[in-house]
Residue, then its C-alpha position, 0 to 999 in steps of 0.5 A: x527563453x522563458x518570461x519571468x513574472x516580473x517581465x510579464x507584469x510589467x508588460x501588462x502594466x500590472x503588479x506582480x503581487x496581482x499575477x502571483x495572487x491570480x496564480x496562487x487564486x489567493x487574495x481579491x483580484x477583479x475579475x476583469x483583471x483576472x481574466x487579464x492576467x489569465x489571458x496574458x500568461x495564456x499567451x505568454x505559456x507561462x510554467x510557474x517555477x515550482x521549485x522556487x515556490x516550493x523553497x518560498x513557501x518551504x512545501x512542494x505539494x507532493x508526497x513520495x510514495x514507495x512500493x514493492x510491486x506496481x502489479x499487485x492490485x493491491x497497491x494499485x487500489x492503495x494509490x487510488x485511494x491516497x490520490x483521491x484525497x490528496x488531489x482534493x487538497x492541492x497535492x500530487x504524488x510521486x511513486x515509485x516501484x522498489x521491485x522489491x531490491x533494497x538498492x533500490x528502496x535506498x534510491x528512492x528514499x534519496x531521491x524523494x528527500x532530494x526532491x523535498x516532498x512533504x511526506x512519504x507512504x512507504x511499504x517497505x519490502x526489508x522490515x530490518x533494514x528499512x531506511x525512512x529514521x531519516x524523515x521522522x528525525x527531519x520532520x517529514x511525516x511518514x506513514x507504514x502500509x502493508x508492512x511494518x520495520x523492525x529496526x525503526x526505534x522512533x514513534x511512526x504512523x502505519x495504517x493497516x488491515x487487522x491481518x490476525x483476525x483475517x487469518x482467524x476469519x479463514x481459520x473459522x471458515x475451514x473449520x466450519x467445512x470440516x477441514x481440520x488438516x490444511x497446508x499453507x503456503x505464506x511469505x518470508x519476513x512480512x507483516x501480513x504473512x506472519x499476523x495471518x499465519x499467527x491468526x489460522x494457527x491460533x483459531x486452530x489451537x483454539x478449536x483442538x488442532x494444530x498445523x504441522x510444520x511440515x504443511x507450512x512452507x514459505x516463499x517470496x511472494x511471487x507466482x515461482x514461489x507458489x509453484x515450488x511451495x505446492x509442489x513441495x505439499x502435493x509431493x508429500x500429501x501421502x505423507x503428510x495429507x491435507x485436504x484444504x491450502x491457504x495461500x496468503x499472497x495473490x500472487x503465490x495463489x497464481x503458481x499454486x493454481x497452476x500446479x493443482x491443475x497440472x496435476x489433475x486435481x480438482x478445486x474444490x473436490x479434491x483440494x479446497x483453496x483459500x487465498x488472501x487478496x485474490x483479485x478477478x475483477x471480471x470473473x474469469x476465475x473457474x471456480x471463483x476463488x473465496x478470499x480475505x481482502x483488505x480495504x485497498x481504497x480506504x487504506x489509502x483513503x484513510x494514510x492521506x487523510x493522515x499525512x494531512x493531518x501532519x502536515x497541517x499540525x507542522x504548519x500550525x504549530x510546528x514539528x514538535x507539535x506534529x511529532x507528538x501526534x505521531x505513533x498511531x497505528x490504525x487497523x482495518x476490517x479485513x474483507x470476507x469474500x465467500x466463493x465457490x472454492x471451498x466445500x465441506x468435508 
């Protein structure tokens, strides 16, 4: 069985104000009385009851973070940068992976309220249906990453990358080579599939051209859905022929690759090749892919900074005061990466 402070204390003839400020390293401790305390509950293999302190002090030091897909490399750059400076300030996180299933996203939502973090990153995958209302109106602060809910009527914090002007960025590229008819392959329902989509067409119709709906086609994010969507394009090329493919999710990008090569055809002679967030780290991409990129580590960077922000005007001065504050949306500098997998025309 476990000791209790108050045990270990009185044992060590000592108070147990003196083991919770060496504890907590609060308050003034003689160093020879705290290297005592140290020894003792080192030999004790005391484990200070969290949730207890967590109810004392009404703070868990923990922040729930929520994603669709621990594989993308995106979200892997997102949670190393929130866990850099959340660590910095005594907090850990808890993440979860919704695999992009709306039961699932409602699970974790419960979960972290039963488990009383202080605070939630959430990258929901169902813009219209997403499930947080429930911390903002309980005062748990949350920030929005990679997408944004339709459905959410109350002010929240979101911090992203500018993805209009990353679709304007791509748009100008390709017009600059001389590609004035392009495909596209993008995602259904996402804040970042639209906003880049709105951003190509606009810089095209800016420039005189437009992108027909039939080179428009749309999937699910994964590599399947880049495999059907390509498929689909190089079916109708003669029909309907373009000589550049933006595909703006990494993962889709894969599936596509895949099919252009099947087919014999070259990247970049025969088609050149845009995608968004297309990470290789060691290069092994033949040719290296050119590609729009968000600021993954300052995303992350940026959504802690804020979360503490809340939570020290919450514990200043109250929810009302933090709540006030809450309404910002931050927009990042989208990344330009220029490859070897587009050429002029």
């Amino acid at each position: 069985m476990s000791i209790t402070l108050k045990e270990l204390a009185k044992k060590n003839n000592l108070s147990v104000a003196t083991f919770s400020r060496v504890l907590n390293n609060k308050g003034n401790v003689k160093e020879e009385t705290r290297l005592r305390v140290e020894e003792a509950l080192k030999e004790a293999d005391y484990i200070p009851n969290k949730i207890a302190s967590s109810l004392k002090n009404n703070s868990t030091k923990t922040v729930g973070i929520i994603i669709p897909d621990i594989c993308e490399m995106f979200f892997s750059g997102i949670i190393s940068g929130i866990d850099a400076e959340l660590s910095k300030h005594g907090y850990s996180i808890l993440l979860a992976d919704s695999k992009e299933k709306l039961e699932k996203e409602e699970k974790y939502l419960n979960l972290f309220l039963q488990q009383r973090v202080d605070a939630l990153v959430y990258a929901t995958s169902f813009i219209n249906d997403c499930g947080a209302e429930i911390y903002l109106r309980t005062g748990i602060p949350v920030v929005f990453i990679d997408n944004l809910p339709n459905n959410i009527k109350m002010p929240y914090d979101a911090v992203l990358t500018n993805n209009l002007e990353a679709g304007r960025i791509g748009a100008k590229h390709l017009l600059e080579l001389g590609h004035k008819k392009i495909a596209v392959i993008t995602g259904i329902d996402a804040t970042p599939s639209s906003e880049r989509l709105n951003g190509l067409c606009q810089e095209y119709a800016a420039m005189g051209y437009s992108i027909p709906d039939e080179l428009i086609t749309y999937g699910y994010f994964k590599e399947k859905d880049g495999v059907e969507c390509m498929t689909k394009l190089l079916e109708q090329k003669e029909k309907h022929p373009f000589t550049a493919v933006v595909v703006m999710h990494e993962m889709m990008a894969a599936g596509a690759i895949k099919v252009i090569k099947s087919r014999g055809l070259r990247i970049p002679e025969d088609i050149s090749f845009l995608g968004y967030d297309i990470h290789d780290r060691m290069g092994l991409a033949v040719p290296s892919i050119t590609t729009i990129k968000q600021p993954e580590e300052k995303i992350g960077n940026i959504t802690a900074k804020l979360l503490l922000d809340r939570l020290q005007a919450k514990q200043q001065e109250g929810i009302e005061a933090m709540n006030r504050e809450i309404g910002q949306k931050i927009l990042l500098d989208p990344i330009f990466e220029k490859c070897e997998s587009c050429i002029a025309i």
